[in-house]
C-alpha angles and dihedrals in degrees: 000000000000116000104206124184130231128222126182112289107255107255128233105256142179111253088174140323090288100055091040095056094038099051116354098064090044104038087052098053109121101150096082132035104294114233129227126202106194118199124214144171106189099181111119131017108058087208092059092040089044087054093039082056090046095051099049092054099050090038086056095049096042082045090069097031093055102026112256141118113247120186132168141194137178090213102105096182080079088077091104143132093256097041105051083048086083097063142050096208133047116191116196089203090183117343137021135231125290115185115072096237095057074044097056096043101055094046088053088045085051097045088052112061103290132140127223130190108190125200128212100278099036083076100050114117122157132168112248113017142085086291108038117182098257093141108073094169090064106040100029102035116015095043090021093208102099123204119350118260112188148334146221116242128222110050096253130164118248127201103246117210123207118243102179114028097172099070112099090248095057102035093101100045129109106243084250139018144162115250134212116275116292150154105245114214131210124217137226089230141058111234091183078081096049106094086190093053117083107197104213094180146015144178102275106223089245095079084065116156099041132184124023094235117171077205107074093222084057090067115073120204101168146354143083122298121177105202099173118036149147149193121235098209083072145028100256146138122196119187126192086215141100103078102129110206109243131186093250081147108066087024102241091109095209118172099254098171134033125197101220101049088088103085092200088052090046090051082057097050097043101042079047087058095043090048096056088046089061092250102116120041 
């Protein structure tokens, strides 16, 4: 088990008129239903397209069930100081953005006051490949996980053990419980030795093996997995789900798994998402 420390949570602040007026005002807004703008590429993996679909759908339906505005785009180049002026809460529901102009907006978004929820894929960084880690804020400091260092394979449920039920997030949740169907990534780092990192959830021992392979490295017998976690210099939420299972095997790639048809890991992802609107303390 990690023990993970927790340091105030960094405060929305004015670093001059613009960025008040862009994000603070905005991002402290609780009087009204907060509004989230999700970001999504949904080109390559089916199991990733098949999840952004997934998610839509769910994040439409829980928007008018617990009164706020959801939106989504695939144009990244929105990702811009105006535009994410207008919401509380970013979601990455697959990728991450790549120009240094979508970069630097969304750190400054961060830094004043905003609120992210991540999704499996939207920490993957691996050098070399069609997403390097070259964004070492990012990777290194804001998730805190680096680059990614390996995954379980098939999609399979694990049962997720609670390490702080206390957070807001987690409060909730049974101790333990069995998630949807997912591939379970490793990390370069370690985040038990980031004092700004609070792991939320982990992979309890008892899903041990994990993963059917055929590859040896894509079963798991031991170790230590965070699965939930944030950083408290941010308002943040990372989660290590959103891989669908698809029949890649027999090539008919039918969709053979769904994340939000598992009501205990629904309650995580919703209470997450109120918590970083400011609706549940």
């Amino acid at each position: 088990m990690c023990t993970s420390f927790t340091i105030p949570l960094k405060a929305a602040f004015v670093y001059g008129c613009c960025f008040f007026m862009c994000f603070g005002s905005k991002a402290q807004n609780n009087n009204a239903g907060f509004k989230v703008i999700a970001f999504y590429t949904a080109k390559n993996d089916r199991a990733h397209i098949s999840f952004v679909h997934e998610a839509n759908r769910w994040f439409t339906a829980m928007a008018k069930q617990h009164q706020f505005q959801y939106d989504s785009t695939n144009n990244w180049n929105k990702l811009n100081t105006a535009f994410l002026s207008q919401y509380q809460v970013v979601l990455f529901l697959d990728t991450r953005p790549e120009t240094p102009g979508q970069r630097d907006a969304f750190k400054k978004y961060m830094e004043h006051g905003g609120a992210w929820m991540g999704f499996h894929f939207a920490g993957f960084a691996l050098t070399p490949s069609a997403f390097p880690q070259n964004w070492n804020w990012y990777h290194d400091t804001f998730i805190g996980s680096g680059q990614y260092k390996g995954n379980t394979w098939k999609p399979t449920p694990a049962i997720l053990r609670v390490e702080d039920s206390t957070h807001p997030v987690t409060r909730r949740l049974p101790q333990t419980f069995t998630s949807s169907p997912n591939e379970w990534y490793s990390w370069e780092k370690d985040l038990c030795k980031d004092p700004d990192i609070k792991i939320l959830l982990s992979i309890d021992s008892s899903s041990f093996p994990l993963g059917t392979g055929p590859k040896p490295n894509e079963i798991w017998h031991s170790g230590y997995y965070p699965v939930v976690w944030t950083n408290t210099k941010y308002k943040m939420l990372y989660l290590n789900m959103g891989h669908n299972d698809i029949d890649y095997e027999h090539k008919t790639n039918k969709e053979l798994s769904f994340q939000f048809n598992n009501p205990v890991q629904n309650k995580l992802v919703i209470d997450g998402l109120l918590w970083l609107g400011g609706k549940l303390h």
